[in-house]
C-alpha positions as CSV (number, residue, x, y, z in Angstrom):
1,X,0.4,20.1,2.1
2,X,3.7,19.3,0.5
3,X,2.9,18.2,-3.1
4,X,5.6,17.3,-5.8
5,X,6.8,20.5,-7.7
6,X,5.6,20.7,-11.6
7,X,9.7,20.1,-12.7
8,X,9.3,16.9,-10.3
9,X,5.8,16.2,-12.4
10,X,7.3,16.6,-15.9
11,X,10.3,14.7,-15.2
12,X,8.7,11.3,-16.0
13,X,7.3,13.0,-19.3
14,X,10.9,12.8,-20.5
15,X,11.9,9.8,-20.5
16,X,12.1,7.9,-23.8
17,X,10.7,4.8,-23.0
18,X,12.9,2.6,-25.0
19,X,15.8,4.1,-22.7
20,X,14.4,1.7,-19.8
21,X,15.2,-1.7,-21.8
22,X,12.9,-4.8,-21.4
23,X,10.5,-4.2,-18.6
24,X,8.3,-7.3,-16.8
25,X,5.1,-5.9,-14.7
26,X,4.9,-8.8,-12.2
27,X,1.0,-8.9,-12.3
28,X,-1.3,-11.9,-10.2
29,X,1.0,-14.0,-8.3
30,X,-0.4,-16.4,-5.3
31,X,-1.6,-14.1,-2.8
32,X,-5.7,-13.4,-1.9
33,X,-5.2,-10.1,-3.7
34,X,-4.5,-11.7,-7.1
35,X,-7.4,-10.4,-8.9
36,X,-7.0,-7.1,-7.7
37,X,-3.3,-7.2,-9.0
38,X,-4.2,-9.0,-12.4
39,X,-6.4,-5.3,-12.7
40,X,-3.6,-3.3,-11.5
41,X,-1.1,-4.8,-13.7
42,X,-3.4,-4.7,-16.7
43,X,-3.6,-0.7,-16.6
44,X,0.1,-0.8,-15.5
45,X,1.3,-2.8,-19.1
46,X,-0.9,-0.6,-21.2
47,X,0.0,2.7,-19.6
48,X,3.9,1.9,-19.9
49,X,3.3,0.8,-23.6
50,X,1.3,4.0,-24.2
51,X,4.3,5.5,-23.2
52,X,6.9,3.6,-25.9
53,X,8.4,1.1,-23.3
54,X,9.1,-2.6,-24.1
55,X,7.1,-3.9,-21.6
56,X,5.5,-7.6,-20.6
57,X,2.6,-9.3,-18.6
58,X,5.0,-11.6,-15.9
59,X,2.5,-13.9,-13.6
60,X,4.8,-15.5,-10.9
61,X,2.0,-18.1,-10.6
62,X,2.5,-19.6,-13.8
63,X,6.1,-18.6,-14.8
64,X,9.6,-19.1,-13.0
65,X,11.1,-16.2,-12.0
66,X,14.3,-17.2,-12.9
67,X,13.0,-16.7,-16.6
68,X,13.3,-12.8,-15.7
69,X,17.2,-13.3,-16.0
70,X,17.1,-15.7,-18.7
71,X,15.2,-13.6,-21.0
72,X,17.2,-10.5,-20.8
73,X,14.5,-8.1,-18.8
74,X,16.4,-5.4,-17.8
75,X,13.7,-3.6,-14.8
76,X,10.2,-5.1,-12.9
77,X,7.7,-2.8,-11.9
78,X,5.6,-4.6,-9.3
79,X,2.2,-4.7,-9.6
80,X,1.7,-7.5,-7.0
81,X,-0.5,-7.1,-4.1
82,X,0.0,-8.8,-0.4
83,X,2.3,-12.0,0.2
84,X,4.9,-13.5,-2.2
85,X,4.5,-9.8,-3.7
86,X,4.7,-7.2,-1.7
87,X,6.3,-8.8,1.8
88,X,10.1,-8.7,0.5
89,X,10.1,-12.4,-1.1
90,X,9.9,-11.2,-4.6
91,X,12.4,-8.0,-4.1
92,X,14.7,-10.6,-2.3
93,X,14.9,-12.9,-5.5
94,X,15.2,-9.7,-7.8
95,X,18.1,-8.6,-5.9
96,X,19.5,-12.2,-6.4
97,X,19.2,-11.4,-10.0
98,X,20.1,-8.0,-9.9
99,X,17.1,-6.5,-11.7
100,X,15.8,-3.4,-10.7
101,X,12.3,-3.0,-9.6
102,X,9.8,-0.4,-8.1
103,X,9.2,0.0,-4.7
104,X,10.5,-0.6,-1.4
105,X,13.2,-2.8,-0.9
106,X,13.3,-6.3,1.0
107,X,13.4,-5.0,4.5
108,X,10.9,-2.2,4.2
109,X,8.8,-4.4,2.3
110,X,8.8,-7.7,4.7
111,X,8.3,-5.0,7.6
112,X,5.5,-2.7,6.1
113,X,3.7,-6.0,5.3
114,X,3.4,-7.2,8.9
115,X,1.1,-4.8,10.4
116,X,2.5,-5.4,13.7
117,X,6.0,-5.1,13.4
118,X,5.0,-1.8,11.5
119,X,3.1,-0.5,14.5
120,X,5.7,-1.3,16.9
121,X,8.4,0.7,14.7
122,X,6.0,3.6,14.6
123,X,5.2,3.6,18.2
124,X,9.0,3.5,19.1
125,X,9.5,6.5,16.7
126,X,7.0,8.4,18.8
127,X,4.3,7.8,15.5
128,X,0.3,7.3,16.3
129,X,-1.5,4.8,15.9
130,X,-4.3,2.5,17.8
131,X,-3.9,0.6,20.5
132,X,-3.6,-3.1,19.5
133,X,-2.9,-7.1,20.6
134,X,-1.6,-9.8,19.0
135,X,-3.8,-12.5,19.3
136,X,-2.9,-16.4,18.1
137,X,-6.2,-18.2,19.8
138,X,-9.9,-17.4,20.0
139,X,-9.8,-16.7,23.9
140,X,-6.9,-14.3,23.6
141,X,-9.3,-12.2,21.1
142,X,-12.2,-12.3,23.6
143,X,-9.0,-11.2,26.0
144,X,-8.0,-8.2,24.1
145,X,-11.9,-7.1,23.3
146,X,-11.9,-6.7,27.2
147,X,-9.2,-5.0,27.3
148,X,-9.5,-2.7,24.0
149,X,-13.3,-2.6,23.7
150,X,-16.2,-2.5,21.3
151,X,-15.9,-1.8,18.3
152,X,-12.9,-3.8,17.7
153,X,-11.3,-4.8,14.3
154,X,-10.0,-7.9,13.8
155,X,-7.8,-9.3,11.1
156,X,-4.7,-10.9,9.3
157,X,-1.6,-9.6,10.4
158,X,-0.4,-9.8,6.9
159,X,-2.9,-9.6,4.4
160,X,-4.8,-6.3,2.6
161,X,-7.6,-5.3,1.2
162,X,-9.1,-5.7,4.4
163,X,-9.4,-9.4,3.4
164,X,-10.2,-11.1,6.9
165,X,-10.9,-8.5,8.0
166,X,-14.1,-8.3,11.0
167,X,-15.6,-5.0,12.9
168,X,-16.3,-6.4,16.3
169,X,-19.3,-5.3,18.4
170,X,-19.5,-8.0,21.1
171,X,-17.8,-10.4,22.9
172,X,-19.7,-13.8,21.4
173,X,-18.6,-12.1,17.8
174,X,-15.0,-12.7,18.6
175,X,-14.7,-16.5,17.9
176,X,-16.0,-16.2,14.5
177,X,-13.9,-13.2,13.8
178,X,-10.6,-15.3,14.8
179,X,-11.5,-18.2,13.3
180,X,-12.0,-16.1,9.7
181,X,-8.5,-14.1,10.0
182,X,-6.9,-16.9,11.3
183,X,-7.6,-18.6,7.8
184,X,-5.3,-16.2,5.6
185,X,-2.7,-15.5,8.7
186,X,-0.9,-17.5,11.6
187,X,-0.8,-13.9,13.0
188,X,-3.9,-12.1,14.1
189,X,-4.3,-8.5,14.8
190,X,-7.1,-6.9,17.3
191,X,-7.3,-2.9,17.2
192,X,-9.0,-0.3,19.1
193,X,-11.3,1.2,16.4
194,X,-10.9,4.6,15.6
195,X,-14.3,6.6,14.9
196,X,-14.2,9.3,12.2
197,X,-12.7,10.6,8.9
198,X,-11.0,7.7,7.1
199,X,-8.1,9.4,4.8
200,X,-5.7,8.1,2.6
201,X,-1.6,9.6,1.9
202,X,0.4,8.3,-1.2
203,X,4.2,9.3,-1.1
204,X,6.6,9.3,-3.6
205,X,10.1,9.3,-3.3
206,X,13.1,8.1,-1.4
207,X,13.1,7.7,2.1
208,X,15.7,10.7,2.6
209,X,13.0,12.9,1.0
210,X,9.6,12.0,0.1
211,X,7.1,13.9,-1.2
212,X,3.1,13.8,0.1
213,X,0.4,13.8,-2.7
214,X,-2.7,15.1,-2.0
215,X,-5.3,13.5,1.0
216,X,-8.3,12.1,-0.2
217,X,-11.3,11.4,1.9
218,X,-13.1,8.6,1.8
219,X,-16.9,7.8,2.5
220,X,-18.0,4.5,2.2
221,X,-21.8,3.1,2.6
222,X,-22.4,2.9,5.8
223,X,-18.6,3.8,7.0
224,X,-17.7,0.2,5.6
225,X,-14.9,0.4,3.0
226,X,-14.3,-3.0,2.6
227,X,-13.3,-5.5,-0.5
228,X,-16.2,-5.2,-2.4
229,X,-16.9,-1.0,-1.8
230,X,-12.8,-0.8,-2.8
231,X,-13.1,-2.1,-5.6
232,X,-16.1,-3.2,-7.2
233,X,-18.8,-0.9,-6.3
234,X,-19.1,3.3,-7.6
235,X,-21.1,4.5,-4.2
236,X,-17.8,5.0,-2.2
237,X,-17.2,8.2,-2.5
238,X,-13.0,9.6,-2.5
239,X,-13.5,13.3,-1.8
240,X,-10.2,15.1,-3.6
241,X,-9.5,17.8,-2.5
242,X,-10.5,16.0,1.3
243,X,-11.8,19.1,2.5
244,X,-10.1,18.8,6.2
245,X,-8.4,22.4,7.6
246,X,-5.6,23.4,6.0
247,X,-3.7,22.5,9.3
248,X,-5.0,19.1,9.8
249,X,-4.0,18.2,6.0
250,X,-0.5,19.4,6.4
251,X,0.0,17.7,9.8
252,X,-1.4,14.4,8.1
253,X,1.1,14.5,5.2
254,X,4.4,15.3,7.9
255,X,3.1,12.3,9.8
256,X,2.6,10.0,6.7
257,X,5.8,11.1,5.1
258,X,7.5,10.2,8.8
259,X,5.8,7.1,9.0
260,X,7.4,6.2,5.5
261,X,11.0,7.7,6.2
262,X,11.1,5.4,9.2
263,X,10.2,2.3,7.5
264,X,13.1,2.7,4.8
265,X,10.3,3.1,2.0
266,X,11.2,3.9,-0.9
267,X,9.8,4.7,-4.6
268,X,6.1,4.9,-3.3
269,X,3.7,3.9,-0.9
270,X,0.1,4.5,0.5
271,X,-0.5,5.4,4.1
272,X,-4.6,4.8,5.4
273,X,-5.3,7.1,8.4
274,X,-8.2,7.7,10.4
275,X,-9.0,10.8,12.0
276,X,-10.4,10.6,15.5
277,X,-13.9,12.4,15.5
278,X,-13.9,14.1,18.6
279,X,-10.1,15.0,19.4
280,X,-9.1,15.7,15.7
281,X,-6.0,13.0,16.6
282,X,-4.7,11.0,13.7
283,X,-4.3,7.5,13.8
284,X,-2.1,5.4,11.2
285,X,-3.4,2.3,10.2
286,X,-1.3,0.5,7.6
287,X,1.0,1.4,4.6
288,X,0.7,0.1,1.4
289,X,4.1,-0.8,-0.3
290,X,2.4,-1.6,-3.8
291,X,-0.3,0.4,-3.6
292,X,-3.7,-0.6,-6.1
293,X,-3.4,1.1,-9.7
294,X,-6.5,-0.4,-10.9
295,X,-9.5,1.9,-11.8
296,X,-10.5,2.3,-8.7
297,X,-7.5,3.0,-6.9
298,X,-6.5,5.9,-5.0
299,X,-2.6,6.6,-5.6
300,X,-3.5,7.5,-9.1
301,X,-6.3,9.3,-8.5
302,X,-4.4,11.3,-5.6
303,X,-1.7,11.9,-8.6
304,X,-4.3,13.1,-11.1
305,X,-5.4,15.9,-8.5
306,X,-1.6,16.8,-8.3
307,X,-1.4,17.2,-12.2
308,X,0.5,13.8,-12.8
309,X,-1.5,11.3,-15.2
310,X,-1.7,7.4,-14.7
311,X,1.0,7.0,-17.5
312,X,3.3,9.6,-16.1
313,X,2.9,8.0,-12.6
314,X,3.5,4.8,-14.2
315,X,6.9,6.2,-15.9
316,X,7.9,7.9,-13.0
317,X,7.6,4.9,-10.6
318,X,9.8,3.1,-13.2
319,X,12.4,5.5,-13.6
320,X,12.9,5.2,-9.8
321,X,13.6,1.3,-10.3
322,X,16.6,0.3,-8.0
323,X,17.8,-2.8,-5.9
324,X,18.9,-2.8,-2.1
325,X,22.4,-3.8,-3.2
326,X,23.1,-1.4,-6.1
327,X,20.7,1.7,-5.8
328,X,18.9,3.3,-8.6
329,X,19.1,1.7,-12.3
């Protein structure tokens, strides 16, 4: 698998923090992720203190972000999670202001957050993933169960965490699995379930040449890695090394890292596959523009197995700071 070279790892090492100016982590916000973010940002603002950088708890909930400008911050590293965070609103007022800030810009963002708009790109470009339908009414979800069959998932087009999110057996569970997506997105998303290996894919990089970390595995209770066995439970199980053939691992990362050069990513994402039991075929699912950094999320956990601690991640995703209009800071 290509992993990032140990110059690429000590890199971030180097940097004097008080070189990056006043930093804001953009923590909370408004989305149904805010919790998880308020976590993520937490371990975020310590790690880049540990690290002698000038940085600052921002909630966009209860602050204006025109205060950003105002009070002289000079770089944002977001720690939001799902809309008004991670869909290219925020990175479209930042590049307003002309701060620089972590991640993807505003197009890559506002497209990697729609799930369906990323699946279309990834199809064109020849990319796998499960079949799917766009649903906006209970009876065209009991329509595409017919059409892609039991299990299906339902959920929010744009949302994650699998928040809304429904594994659908029959046909009298589709109603109630509509009516519970529909709630956090105009924009519902069946999809053909995939049985088998569930592996995750961070990148870093820019889009002209990211790098893979390493795969991990992941074994939920009962094959159910939802919102609660993400992040608040300890029997999930995130097998690191994943343990797959050499082969399969390799031909995961060229497809992940693919899936993120075509999106115009940049700076760092997560990429969720699943792994098709009986033909071995990989399936992308989603990717994660602002992937978790809480304690039990899986980008830093992926970096520690590639000999890159949570501060040095942390430093490294702020060195790559830039804006859409005037590249890195």
């Amino acid at each position: 698998m290509s992993q990032l070279s140990n110059e690429k790892v000590n890199d971030a090492g180097a940097i004097q923090g008080a070189a990056f100016g006043k930093v804001a982590v953009l923590m909370g916000g408004a989305s149904a992720e805010r919790e998880v973010s308020l976590m993520s940002g937490a371990g975020v603002l310590k790690a880049l203190r540990s690290k002698g950088v000038d940085a600052h708890a921002f909630d966009p909930l209860q602050r204006d972000l025109g205060d950003l400008k105002k009070e002289g911050f000079a770089r944002c590293f977001i720690a939001l999670h799902g809309r008004f965070g991670e869909d290219g609103t925020v990175q479209g007022a930042l590049e307003l202001m002309g701060i620089p800030y972590t991640g993807s810009g505003v197009m890559a963002s506002a497209i990697s957050m729609d799930k369906v708009m990323t699946k279309r790109i990834w199809r064109f470009e020849g990319l796998s993933t499960p079949a799917w339908s766009q649903v906006s009414s209970a009876a065209q979800t009991r329509a595409a169960f017919a059409e892609l069959g039991a299990p299906m998932i339902v959920k929010p087009a744009r949302e994650g965490s699998t928040i809304g999110l429904t594994k659908v057996m029959t046909l009298d569970q589709c109603d109630a699995a509509y009516g519970l997506a529909s709630q956090h997105d105009a924009q519902v998303l069946c999809e053909q379930f995939i049985a088998g290996d569930e592996v995750t894919c961070p990148v870093l990089g820019a889009a002209t040449d990211p790098h893979a970390l390493p795969l991990i595995r992941i074994v939920a209770p009962d094959g159910n890695y939802d919102y609660q066995n993400k992040y608040f439970t300890d029997t999930t199980q995130y097998l690191v090394p994943a343990g797959l053939p050499q082969g399969e691992e390799d031909a995961i990362a060229a497809m992940v890292r693919k899936a993120y050069q075509v999106l115009g990513c940049r700076g760092w994402a997560r990429a969720d596959v699943m792994i098709d039991a009986r033909t071995r075929q990989p399936y992308l699912l989603e990717i994660n523009t602002s992937p978790g950094m809480t304690g039990h999320s899986l980008v830093p956990m992926s970096a520690r197995a590639a000999g890159i601690s949570y501060e040095d991640l942390c430093v490294r995703l702020l060195q790559s700071a830039a804006t859409d209009a005037g590249g890195a800071a």
